[in-house]
C-alpha positions as a printed Julia matrix, in Angstrom:
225×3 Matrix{Float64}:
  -4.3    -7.97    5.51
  -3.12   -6.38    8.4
   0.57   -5.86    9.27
   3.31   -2.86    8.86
   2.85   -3.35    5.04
  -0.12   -1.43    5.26
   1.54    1.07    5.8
  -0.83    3.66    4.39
  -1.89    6.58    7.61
   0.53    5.15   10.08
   2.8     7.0    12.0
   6.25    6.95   12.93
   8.36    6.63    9.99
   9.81    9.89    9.03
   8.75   12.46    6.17
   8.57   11.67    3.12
  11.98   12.76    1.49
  11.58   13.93   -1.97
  14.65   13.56   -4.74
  15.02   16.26   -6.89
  14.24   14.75  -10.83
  14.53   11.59   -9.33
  15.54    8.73  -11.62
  13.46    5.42  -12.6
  15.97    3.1   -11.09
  18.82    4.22   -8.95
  20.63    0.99   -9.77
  21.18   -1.19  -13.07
  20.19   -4.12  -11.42
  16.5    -2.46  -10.97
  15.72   -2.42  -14.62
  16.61   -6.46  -14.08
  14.27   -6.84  -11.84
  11.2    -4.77  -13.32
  11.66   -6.7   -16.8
  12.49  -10.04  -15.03
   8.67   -9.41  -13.33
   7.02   -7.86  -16.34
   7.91  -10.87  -18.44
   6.64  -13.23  -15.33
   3.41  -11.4   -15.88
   2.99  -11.0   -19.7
   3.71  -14.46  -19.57
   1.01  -15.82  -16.82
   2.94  -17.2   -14.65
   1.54  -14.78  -11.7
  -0.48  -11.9   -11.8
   0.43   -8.13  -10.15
  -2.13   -9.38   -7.1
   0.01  -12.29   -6.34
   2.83  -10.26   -6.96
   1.8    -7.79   -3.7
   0.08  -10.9    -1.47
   3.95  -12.09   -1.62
   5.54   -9.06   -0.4
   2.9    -8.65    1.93
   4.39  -12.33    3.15
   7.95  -10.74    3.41
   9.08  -10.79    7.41
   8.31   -7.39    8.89
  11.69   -6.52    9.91
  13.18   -7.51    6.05
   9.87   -6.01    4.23
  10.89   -2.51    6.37
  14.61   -2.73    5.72
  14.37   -3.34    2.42
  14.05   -0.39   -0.79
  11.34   -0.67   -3.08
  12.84   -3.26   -5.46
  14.16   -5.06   -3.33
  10.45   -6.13   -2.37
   9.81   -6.93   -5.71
  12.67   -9.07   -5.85
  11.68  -11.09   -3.18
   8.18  -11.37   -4.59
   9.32  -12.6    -7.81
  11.7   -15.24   -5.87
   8.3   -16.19   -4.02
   6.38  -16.86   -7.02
   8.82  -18.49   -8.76
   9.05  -21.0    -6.2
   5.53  -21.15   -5.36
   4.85  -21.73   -9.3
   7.48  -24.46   -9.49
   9.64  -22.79  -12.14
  12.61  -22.72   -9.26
  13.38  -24.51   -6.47
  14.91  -22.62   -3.62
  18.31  -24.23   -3.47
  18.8   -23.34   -6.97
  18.43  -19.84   -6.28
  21.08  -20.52   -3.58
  23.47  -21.82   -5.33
  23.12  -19.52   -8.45
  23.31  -16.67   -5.47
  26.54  -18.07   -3.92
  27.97  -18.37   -7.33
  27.42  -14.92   -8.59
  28.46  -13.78   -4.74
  31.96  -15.57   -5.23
  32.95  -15.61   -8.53
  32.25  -11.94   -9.57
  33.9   -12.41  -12.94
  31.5   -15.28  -13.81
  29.34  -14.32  -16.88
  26.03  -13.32  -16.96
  23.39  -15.35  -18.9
  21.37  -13.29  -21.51
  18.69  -14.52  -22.97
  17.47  -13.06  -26.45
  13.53  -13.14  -27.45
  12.34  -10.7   -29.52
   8.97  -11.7   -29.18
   8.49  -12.02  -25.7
  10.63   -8.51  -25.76
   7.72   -7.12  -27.66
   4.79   -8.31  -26.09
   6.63   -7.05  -22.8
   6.34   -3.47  -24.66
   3.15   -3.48  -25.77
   1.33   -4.42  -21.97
   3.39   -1.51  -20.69
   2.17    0.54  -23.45
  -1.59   -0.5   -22.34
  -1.19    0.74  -19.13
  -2.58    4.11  -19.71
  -5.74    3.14  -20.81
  -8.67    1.38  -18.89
  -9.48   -2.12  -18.33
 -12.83   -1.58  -16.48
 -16.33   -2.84  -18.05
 -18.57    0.2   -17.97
 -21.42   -1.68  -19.1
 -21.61   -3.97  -15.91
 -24.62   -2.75  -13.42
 -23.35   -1.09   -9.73
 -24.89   -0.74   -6.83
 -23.83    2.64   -5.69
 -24.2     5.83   -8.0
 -22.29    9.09   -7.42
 -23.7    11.4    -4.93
 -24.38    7.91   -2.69
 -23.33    7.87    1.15
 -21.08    4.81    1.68
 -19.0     3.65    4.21
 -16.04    1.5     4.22
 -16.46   -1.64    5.72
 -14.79   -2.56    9.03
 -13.61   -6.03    7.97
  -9.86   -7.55    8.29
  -9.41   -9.92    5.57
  -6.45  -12.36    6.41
  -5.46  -12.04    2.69
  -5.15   -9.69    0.45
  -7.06   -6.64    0.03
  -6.72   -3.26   -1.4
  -9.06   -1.88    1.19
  -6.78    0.16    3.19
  -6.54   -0.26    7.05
  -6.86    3.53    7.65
  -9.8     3.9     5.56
 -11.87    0.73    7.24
 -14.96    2.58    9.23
 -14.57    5.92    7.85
 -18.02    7.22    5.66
 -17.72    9.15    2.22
 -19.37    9.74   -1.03
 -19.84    8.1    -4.21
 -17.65   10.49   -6.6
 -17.54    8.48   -9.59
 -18.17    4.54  -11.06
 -14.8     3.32  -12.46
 -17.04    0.11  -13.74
 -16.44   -3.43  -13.12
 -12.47   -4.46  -12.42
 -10.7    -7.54  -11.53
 -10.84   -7.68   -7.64
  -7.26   -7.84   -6.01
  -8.78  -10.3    -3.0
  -9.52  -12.9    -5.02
  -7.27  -12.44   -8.15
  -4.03  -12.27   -5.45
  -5.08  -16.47   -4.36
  -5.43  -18.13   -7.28
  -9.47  -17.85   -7.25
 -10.37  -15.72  -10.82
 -10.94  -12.38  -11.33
 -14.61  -12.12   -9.83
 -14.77   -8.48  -11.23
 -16.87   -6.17   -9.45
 -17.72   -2.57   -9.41
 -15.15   -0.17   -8.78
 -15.79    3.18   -6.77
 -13.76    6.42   -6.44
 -15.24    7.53   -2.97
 -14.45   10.47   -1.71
 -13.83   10.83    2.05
 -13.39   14.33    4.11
 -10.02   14.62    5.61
 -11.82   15.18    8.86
 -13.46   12.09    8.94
 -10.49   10.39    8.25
  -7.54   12.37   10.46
 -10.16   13.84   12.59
  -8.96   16.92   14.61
  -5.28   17.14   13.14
  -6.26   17.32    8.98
  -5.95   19.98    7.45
  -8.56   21.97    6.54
 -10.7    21.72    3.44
  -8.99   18.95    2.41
 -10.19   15.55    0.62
  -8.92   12.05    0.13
 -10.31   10.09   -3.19
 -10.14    5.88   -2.2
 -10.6     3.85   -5.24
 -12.87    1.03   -3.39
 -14.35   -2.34   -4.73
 -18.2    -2.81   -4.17
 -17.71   -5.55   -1.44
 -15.7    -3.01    0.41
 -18.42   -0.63    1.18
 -21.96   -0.38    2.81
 -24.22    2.26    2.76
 -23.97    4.83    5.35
């Protein structure tokens, strides 16, 4: 989709300020939120594509004032809702509660089993879900060029990248595609690209020189060039 959470190329916003051996989570209530969204996912209720269409539905001016999990927070309200395992005015009144009775206890909720399939998907994260076996239409060394389209969903095809012609480094394989996972419609895997683009092409006279970017792209995202 396009709006300022694409946010990927764009001016305007500052460097990029990097925190010596930065931490995980700068707050406690972080780790809540990463586990509370995990478990959403382990479970089915919604998958990680859903999980960025909603903060891609957050209002501009909260989605830029807010810190990374923050965002996440708000997705996981969004889903919740959505799914209709909460209703909004009980996430109201559970958030004026904890707002004005700060010594009000906590719930905690003890499943072992859940706890451990949590684990074990975060433990399969390193390794690679794509089929290799599935046929592609592009091979490496191919000319390609990202498509110049502007969904109104979701995509993963970045807005800076849309136009811009590269090459076919390597076939990933076939992999769930975001656009369709992200509403509800199946994972429709398709082949999955690493293309690599000149930073030329892509910055044009300010890159810097002998420099390359490497896009992973979906198959419906590119054309030959």
């Amino acid at each position: 989709m396009n709006g300022v959470h694409d946010m990927g190329g764009m001016h305007g916003f500052g460097p990029v300020q990097r925190e010596e051996n930065e931490p995980v989570f700068h707050e406690s209530w972080e780790k809540t939120v990463y586990a509370m969204s995990t478990a959403m996912r382990v479970q089915g209720v919604f998958n990680i594509d859903e999980s960025r269409h909603a903060i891609e539905r957050m209002a501009p001016a909260r989605y830029l004032a807010s810190s990374y999990y923050e965002r996440w927070l708000a997705a996981l309200e969004t889903n919740l809702v959505e799914k209709g395992v909460l209703r909004p005015d009980e996430i109201e009144a559970r958030t004026r509660l904890l707002r004005d009775a700060t010594d009000a206890e906590l719930p905690r909720r003890e499943d072992p089993e859940l706890a451990e399939r949590v684990v074990s998907a975060r433990l399969k994260l390193g390794t690679s879900p794509h089929d290799r076996s599935a046929s592609a239409r592009f091979r490496a060394g191919d000319g390609v060029a990202a498509r110049n389209i502007h969904p109104k969903g979701h995509t993963r095809l970045p807005r800076y990248i849309r136009g811009m012609r590269g090459v076919i480094d390597r076939v990933h394989g076939a992999a769930t595609l975001p656009d369709a996972n992200a509403h509800g419609l199946g994972e429709k895997r398709e082949p999955l690209y690493s293309v690599c683009f000149e930073a030329a092409e892509v910055w044009g006279e300010t890159a810097e020189p002998r420099q390359r970017l490497y896009v992973d792209l979906w198959e419906s995202y590119l054309e030959e060039a």
